[in-house]
N, C-alpha and C positions, 0 to 999 in steps of 0.2 A: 792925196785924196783917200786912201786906203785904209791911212791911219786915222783919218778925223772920227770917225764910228767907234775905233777901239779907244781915243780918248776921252766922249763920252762915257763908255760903259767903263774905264779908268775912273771917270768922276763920282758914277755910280758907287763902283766899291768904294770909294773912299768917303762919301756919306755914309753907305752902310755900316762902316766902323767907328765913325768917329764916335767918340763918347760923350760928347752933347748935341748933335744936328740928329743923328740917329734917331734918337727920342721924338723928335718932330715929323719925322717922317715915316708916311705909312708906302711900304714897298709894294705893298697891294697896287697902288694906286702913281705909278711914275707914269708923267707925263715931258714927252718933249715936243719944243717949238723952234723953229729954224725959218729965217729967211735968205731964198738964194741958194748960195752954195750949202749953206749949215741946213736948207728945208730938203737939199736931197740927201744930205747927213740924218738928218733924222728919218724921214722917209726908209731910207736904207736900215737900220736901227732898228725900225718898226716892221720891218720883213719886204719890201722893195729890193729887186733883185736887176742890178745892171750886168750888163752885157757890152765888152768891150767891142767885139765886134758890128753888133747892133748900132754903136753909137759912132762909129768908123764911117758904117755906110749909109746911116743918115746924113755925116757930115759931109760926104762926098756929094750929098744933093746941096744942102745946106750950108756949104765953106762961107757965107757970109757970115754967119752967126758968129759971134767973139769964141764963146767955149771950142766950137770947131775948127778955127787959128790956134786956141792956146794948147790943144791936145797934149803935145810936148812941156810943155809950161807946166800943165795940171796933171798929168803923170796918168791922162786918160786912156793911153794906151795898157799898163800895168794890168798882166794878168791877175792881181789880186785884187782888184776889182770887181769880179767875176764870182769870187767868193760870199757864200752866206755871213752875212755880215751882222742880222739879228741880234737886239740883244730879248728875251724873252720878260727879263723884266719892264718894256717900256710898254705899257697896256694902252696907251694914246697917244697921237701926235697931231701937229698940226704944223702944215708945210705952206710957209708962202713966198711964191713965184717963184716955187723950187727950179734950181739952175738942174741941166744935165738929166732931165727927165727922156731925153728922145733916145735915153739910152736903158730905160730899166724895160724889160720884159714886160710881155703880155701876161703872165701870170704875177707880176705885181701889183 
């Protein structure tokens, strides 16, 4: 899960350099769009800040939920999680039925 955020902003730089998609793109203006697991990816992205613990003791209420069995699975324990994940260049996003939200912060 930790990595999905740094492979978008991976994808980022690699339009930025490319020598013809470049041209097309204004870097003013990047937008991302995620649904699910990829709308807490971008959420995250866009300055959404989770909290492995927060989503530990939600899941202690909530152990039905699927993401709260798969914790193990989806690497939601990983203190790197917990990390500013921002990338500065994504000036919009738009999140639907983003997975994993019972876990970002009140200041997200």
């Amino acid at each position: 899960m930790w990595l999905r955020p740094q492979d978008l902003s991976k994808t980022i730089d690699a339009l930025q350099i490319d020598e013809i998609l470049a041209n097309y793109i204004d870097m003013n203006k990047i937008s991302s769009i995620g649904y699910s697991l990829d709308g807490w990816t971008v959420a995250i992205l866009a300055g959404a800040r989770f909290d492995t613990n927060l989503f530990k003791q939600d899941s202690a209420i909530h152990s039905h939920l699927k993401a709260c069995q798969s914790v193990n699975e989806l690497g939601l324990d990983n203190p790197q999680l917990n990390k500013n994940m921002s990338d500065p260049r994504i000036k919009s996003f738009i999140s639907l039925d983003a997975g994993l939200v019972r876990g970002f912060t009140t200041d997200s």
